[in-house]
C-alpha positions in Angstrom: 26.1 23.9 -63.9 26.9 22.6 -60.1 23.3 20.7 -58.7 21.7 22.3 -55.3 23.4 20.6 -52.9 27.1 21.0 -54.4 26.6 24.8 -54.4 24.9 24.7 -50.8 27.4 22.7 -49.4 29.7 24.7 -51.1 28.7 27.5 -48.9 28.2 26.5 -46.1 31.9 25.2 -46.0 33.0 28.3 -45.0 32.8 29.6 -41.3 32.3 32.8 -41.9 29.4 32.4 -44.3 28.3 29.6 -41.4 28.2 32.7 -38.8 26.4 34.7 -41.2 23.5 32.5 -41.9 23.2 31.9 -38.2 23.0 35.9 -37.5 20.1 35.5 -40.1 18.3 32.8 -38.8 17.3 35.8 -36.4 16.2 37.6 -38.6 16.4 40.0 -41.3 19.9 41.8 -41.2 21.7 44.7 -43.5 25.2 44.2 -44.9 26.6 46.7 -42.3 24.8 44.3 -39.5 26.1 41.3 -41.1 29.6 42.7 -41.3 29.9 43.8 -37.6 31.4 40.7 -35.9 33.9 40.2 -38.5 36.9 42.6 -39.0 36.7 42.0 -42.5 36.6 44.9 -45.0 32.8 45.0 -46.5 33.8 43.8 -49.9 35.1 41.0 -48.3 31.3 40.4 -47.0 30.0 41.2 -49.9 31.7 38.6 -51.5 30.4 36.0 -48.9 26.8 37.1 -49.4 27.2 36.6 -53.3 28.2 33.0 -52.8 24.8 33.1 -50.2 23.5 34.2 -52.5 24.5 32.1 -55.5 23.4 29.0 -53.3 20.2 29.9 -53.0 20.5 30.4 -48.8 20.5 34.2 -49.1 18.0 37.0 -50.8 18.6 40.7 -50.6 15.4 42.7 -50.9 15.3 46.5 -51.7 13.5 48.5 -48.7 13.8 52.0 -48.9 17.5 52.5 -49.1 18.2 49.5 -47.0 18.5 46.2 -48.7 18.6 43.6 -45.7 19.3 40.6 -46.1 16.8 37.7 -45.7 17.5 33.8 -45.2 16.3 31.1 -47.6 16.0 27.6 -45.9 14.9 25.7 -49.1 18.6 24.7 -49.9 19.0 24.0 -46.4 15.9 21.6 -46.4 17.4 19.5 -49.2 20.5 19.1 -47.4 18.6 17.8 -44.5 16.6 15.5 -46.4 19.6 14.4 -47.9 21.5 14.0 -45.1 18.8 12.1 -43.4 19.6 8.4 -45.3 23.1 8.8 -43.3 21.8 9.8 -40.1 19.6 7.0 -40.1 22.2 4.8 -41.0 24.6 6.1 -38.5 21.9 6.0 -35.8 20.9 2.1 -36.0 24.7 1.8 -36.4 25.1 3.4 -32.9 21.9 1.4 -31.1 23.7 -1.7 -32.2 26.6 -0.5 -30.9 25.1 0.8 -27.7 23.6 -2.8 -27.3 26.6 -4.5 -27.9 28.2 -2.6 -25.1 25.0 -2.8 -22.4 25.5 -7.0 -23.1 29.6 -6.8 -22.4 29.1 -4.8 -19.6 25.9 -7.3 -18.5 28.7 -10.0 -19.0 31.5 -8.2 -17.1 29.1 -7.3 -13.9 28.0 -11.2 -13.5 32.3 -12.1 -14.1 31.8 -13.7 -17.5 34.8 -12.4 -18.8 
């Protein structure tokens, strides 16, 4: 069994399931809905939403004889929270950097080459 954030990253490797998931973060949307952008035949969708779905980032709920489709942002939180060790890491990476720089730059405007 893959953990969460294989199978969400996983996922969300694909553009087209990327495109979906951002149509949903508008909202609730129907397969039909969901489909329209793409000029993909709806199997081909509805294999996109299974692996949505499969992840965690995508629940279908029965309403009437509609069964839009909802977003789940739990795996997505994880990711983030995962994520965030490197983007803290990246980000004291790039104020040293962006010091380092301002103090050349200090240096080359005064002729200290």
């Amino acid at each position: 069994m893959q953990d969460v954030l294989s199978t969400t990253f996983a996922a969300l490797a694909d553009p087209t399931r990327r495109a979906m998931l951002a149509r949903l973060s508008e909202g609730p949307a129907t397969v039909n809905e969901l489909a329209a952008p793409f000029s993909f035949s709806l199997p081909t969708v509805s294999r996109h939403l299974k692996v949505l779905e499969a992840a965690g980032l995508v629940r279908k709920e029965k309403s009437a004889q509609f069964r839009p489709c909802r977003l789940e942002t739990a795996p997505l939180v994880e990711a983030d929270q995962w994520l965030a060790q490197y983007r803290e890491f990246f980000s004291s990476r790039f104020d040293r950097l962006d010091a380092q720089l301002k103090a050349t730059m200090a240096k080359k405007d005064k002729g200290e080459d």
